[in-house]
C-alpha positions, 0 to 999 in steps of 0.5 A, a space after each residue: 264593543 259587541 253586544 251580547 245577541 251578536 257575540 251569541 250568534 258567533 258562538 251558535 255559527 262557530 258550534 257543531 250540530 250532530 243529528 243520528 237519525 236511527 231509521 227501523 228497516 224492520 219489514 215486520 212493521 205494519 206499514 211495511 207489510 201492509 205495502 213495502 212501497 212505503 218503505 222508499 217513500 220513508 227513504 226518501 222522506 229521510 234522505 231530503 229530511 237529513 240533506 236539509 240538516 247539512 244544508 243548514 251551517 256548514 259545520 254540522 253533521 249526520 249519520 243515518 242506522 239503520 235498525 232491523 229485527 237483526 242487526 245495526 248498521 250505519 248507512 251514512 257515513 261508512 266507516 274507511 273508505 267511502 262510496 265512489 261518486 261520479 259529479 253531476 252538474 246542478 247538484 252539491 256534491 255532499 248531497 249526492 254522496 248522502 244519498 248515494 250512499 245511503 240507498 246502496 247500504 240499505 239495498 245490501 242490507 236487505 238483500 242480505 237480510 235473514 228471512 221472517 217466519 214470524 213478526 219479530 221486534 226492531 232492535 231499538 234500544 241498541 241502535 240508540 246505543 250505538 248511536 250514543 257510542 258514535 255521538 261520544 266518540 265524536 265529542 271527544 275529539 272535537 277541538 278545544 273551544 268548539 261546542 257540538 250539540 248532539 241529538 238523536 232521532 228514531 223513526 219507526 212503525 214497530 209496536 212497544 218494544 216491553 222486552 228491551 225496558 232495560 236498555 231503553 232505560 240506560 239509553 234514557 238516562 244516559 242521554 240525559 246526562 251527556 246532554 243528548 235529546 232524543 227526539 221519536 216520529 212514530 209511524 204507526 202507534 203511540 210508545 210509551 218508552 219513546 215517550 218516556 225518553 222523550 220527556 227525560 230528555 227534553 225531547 219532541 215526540 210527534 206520531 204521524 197520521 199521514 205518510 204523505 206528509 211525512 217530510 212535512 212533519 219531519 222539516 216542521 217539527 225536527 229540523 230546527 234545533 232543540 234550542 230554537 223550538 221554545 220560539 216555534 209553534 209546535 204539536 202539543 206534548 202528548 201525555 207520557 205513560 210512565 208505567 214500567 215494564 215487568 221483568 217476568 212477562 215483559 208488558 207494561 203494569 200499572 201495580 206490581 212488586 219491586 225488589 228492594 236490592 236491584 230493583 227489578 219489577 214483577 207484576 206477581 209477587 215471587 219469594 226470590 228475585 230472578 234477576 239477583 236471586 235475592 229471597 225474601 221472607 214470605 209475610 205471614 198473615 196480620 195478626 188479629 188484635 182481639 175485641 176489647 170487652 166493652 164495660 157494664 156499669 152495674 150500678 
C-alpha cells in the first residue's frame, strides 16, 4: 500500500506547472534610458530564468509578453507556425528554440516600435489580462484528471500605473478566483497596485536593488512554485498600501468620497458622478440645536 507523501509526489510529477512571464519593454522606464544595455541584461536574466522553469519537470510550461507603451505581444510560444531552429551540439533543443524565439520577436518589435516624444506608461494591467486569457485558455483543454498550476509573473521599472486602477483591480480579483498567483520583481520602485495584487493572490512581491543579481534574485525568490516556498527562507513581505486610485486625477488617496451606486472614488466631492452619472443631493448645513436656557432657582 502506498503512503500518502509517495502518492502526493505522483500527483505533483503528473501535474502541469504553467508560468506567463509579462516582461515591460517600455524604453521609458528609467533604467532603459538611463542605459538601454540593461534592456539585454534583463533578456537574458529572463530567457536562463524561463529555461530553468522548463528544465524542472518535463510537463510544464511557459509563455513570455512582452509589455510596452503600445501594444502586447507573446514573445514565446508563437501562435501558428514556429521559429526555424538549426541543431547545435551540446544544447537542448527546447532551450534553443526559447531563446531564439524570443530574442527575434522582441528585435521585431522594437524595430517596429513607435517613436517616444515623451515618457508614456507601460501597459500592464492589459498584458495580465492577456496573460490571464492564454492561462484560461490552456486550462480548458487540459485532460481529464490532470491538475495545472497557474501563475504569472511581471517584471518592470515603470513607475505606478494610477490611471489603469480599474483593470489592475479586475486583474486581481480575477486571478484570485481562478486560482492564479501573481507574483511582481519591480526593477526600479516600489508598486502599491502590484503589491495589492500580490497580497490578493497569495503572491511574492520583491523589489530589486541590483541589476547584477538579477537572475539570483529571480531562481531564489520565483523559481520554486508557490506550494513550496511556506518551507523556503525567503524576503520578508513588504507592507502593502492599500490606497485607491481616484477616478478624476488618477493618483493614490488616503480619504475621499465614494459613489454609493458604482462605487467609483473621487478625491472632491462632485454633485454627480461621472462614471454613472448618479446626482446626489447637495447636504445642506447641519442644523443648529438651540441652548437649552439654564433654570433660576428663585428661592
Amino acid at each position: 500500500m502506498e503512503s500518502p507523501d509517495t502518492t502526493a509526489n505522483k500527483e505533483d510529477e503528473a501535474s502541469i506547472d504553467l508560468l506567463a512571464i509579462v516582461l515591460d519593454t517600455n524604453p521609458s522606464q528609467l533604467i532603459v534610458r538611463q542605459n538601454p544595455q540593461n534592456l539585454t541584461q534583463i533578456l537574458e536574466a529572463v530567457i536562463a530564468f524561463g529555461n530553468a522553469h522548463l528544465m524542472q519537470k518535463a510537463q510544464n510550461k511557459l509563455a513570455v509578453l512582452s509589455c510596452s507603451h503600445y501594444s502586447t505581444e507573446f514573445l514565446f510560444p508563437l501562435p501558428g507556425r514556429q521559429v526555424e531552429l538549426r541543431q547545435i551540439d551540446a544544447q537542448y533543443e527546447a532551450f534553443s528554440l526559447v531563446e531564439k524565439t524570443v530574442k527575434q520577436q522582441l528585435g521585431s518589435i522594437l524595430m517596429n516600435a513607435p517613436r517616444l516624444s515623451a515618457p508614456c506608461e507601460s501597459l500592464l494591467a492589459g498584458s495580465m489580462s492577456m496573460a490571464l486569457c492564454y492561462i484560461s485558455r490552456l486550462q480548458r483543454n487540459v485532460p481529464a484528471g490532470v491538475k495545472m498550476h497557474s501563475r504569472i509573473l511581471v517584471i518592470t521599472g515603470s513607475n505606478e500605473c494610477a490611471s489603469q486602477y480599474m483593470t489592475f483591480m479586475n486583474v486581481f480579483f480575477t486571478a484570485q478566483k481562478l486560482g492564479i498567483v501573481v507574483d511582481t520583481c519591480a526593477l526600479d520602485k516600489t508598486l502599491s497596485l502590484l503589491q495589492q495584487g500580490c497580497d490578493i493572490t497569495n503572491g511574492q512581491f520583491l523589489k530589486v536593488n541590483q541589476l547584477d543579481g538579477l537572475l539570483q534574485y529571480l531562481l531564489w525568490v520565483f523559481l520554486p512554485s508557490p506550494q513550496m516556498r511556506h518551507k523556503l527562507v525567503l524576503p520578508p513581505t513588504p507592507k502593502v498600501d492599500y490606497r485607491a486610485s481616484c477616478f478624476c486625477h488618477r493618483e493614490l488617496i488616503d480619504i475621499g468620497y465614494v459613489c454609493s451606486v458604482c462605487l467609483s472614488v473621487f478625491c472632491k466631492y462632485s454633485p454627480i458622478c461621472t462614471t454613472c452619472h448618479t446626482i446626489f443631493k447637495t447636504p445642506g448645513p447641519l442644523p443648529i440645536k438651540p441652548k437649552k436656557k439654564k433654570k433660576i432657582d428663585k428661592n
